[in-house]
C-alpha positions, -999 to 999 in steps of 0.1 A, spaced: 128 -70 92 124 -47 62 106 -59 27 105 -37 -11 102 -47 -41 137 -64 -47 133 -90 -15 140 -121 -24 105 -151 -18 115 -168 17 131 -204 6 126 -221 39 93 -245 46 62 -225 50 52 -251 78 71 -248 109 86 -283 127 47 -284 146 32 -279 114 6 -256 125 20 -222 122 35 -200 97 75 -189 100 83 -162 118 99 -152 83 68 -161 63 51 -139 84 66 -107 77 74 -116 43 36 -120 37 30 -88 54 54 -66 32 35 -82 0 -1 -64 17 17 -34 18 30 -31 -16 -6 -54 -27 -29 -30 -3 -31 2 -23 -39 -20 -54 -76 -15 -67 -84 16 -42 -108 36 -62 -137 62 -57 -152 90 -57 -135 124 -46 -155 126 -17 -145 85 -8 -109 94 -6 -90 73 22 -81 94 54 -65 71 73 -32 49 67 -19 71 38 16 75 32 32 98 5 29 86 -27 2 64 -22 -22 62 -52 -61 62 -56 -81 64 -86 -105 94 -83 -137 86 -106 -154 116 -100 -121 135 -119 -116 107 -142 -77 98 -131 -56 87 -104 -44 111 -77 -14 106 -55 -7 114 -15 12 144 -16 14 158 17 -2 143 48 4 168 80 -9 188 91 -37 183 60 -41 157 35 -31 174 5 -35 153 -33 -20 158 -64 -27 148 -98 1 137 -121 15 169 -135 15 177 -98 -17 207 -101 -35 198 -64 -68 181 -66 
């Protein structure tokens, strides 16, 4: 099951009939909100950029340039680019 932005909050009971576990649907709903909630609050310096589990487009603030820099390119080398697009 796929989740973005526009999919719609699961209407069935969280609990399922033996009230100890989550849905099947509550699971994967919760787990496309980490993806879009994940990249949320990743800052550092420019040395402290993520190398693992990047995708393009992802954002990360870098404090040592002052601004956020986005995933541009991620085989065969992590490339970065600033908004205007200049790589940083």
């Amino acid at each position: 099951m796929s989740f973005n932005s526009t999919t719609p909050i699961p209407t069935r009971p969280i609990i399922t009939q033996k009230g100890d576990l989550l849905d099947k649907l509550y699971q994967a709903w919760f787990g496309g909100i980490q993806q879009w909630l994940g990249p949320i609050g990743q800052f550092g310096t420019t040395a402290a950029r993520p190398t693992k589990n990047l995708w393009i487009g992802l954002s990360y603030y870098d404090q040592t340039l002052g601004y956020p820099v986005f995933v541009h390119q991620i085989s065969p080398s992590i490339v970065w680019h600033n908004a205007s697009g200049a790589v940083v």
